[in-house]
C-alpha positions in Angstrom: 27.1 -75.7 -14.6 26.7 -76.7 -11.3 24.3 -76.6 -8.1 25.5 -76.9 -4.6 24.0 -76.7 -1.0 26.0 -75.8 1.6 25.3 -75.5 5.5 27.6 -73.6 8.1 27.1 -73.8 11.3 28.9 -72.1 14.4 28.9 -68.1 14.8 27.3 -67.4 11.6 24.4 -65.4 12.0 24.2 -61.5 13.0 27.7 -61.5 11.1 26.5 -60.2 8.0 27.3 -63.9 6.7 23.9 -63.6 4.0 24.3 -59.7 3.0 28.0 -60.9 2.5 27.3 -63.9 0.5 24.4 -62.3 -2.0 27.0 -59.8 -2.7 29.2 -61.9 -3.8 27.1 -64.4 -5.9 25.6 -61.2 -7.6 29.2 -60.3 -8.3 30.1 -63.9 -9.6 26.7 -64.2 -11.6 25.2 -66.9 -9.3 21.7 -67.7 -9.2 20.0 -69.5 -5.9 19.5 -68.2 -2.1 20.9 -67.7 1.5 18.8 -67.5 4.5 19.3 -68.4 8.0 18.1 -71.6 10.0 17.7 -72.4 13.1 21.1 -73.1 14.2 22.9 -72.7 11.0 22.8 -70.2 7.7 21.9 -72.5 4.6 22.5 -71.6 0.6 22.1 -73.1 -2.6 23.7 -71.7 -5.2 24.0 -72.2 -9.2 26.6 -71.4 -11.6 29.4 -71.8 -13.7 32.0 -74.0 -12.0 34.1 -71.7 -11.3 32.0 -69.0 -9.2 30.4 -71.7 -7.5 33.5 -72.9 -5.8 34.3 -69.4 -5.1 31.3 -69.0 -3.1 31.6 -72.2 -1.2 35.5 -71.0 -0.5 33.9 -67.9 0.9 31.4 -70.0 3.3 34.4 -72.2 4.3 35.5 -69.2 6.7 32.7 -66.6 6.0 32.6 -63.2 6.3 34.7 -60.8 9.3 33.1 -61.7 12.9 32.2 -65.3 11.6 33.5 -68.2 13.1 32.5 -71.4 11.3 32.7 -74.3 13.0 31.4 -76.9 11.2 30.7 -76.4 6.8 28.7 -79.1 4.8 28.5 -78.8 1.4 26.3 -81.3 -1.0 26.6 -81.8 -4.7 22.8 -81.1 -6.5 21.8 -82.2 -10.0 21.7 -78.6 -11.8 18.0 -77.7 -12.5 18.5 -73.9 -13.6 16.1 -73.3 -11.4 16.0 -69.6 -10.1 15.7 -66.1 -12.2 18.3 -64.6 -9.4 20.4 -64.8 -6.1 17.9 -63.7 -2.7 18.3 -63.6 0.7 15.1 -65.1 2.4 14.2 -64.7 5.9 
């Protein structure tokens, strides 16, 4: 299992980018959240291997409209720590 949080930055919000994302991670089985930041849209996201990357390959370029510009991504010690994937405001 495995726990990430990732950061994109550029034209990323008002693109759908968290709608996009929740639907995917409910699809994959991924637990965690997407909301947006100031400047950037944030996630953390926990899961098998597997979906996890899948996820972060999606925030790489993000959904149509999106233009990411700049992508972080940070390796988390896996805590199991949420019942579900949300977005929060």
């Amino acid at each position: 299992m495995r726990r990430v949080h990732v950061r994109m930055y550029g034209i990323v919000q008002g693109v759908f980018f968290r709608h996009n994302t929740s639907r995917l991670a409910y699809k994959l089985g991924v637990k965690g959240f997407v909301r947006n930041a100031n400047d950037h849209v944030e996630a953390v996201f926990e899961g098998s291997d597997d979906a996890v990357e899948e996820l972060v390959n999606f925030c790489r370029k993000g959904p149509k409209g999106a233009v990411v510009q700049r992508f972080r991504v940070e390796e988390e010690e896996y805590k199991n720590e949420f019942q579900e994937f949300e977005v929060r405001d």
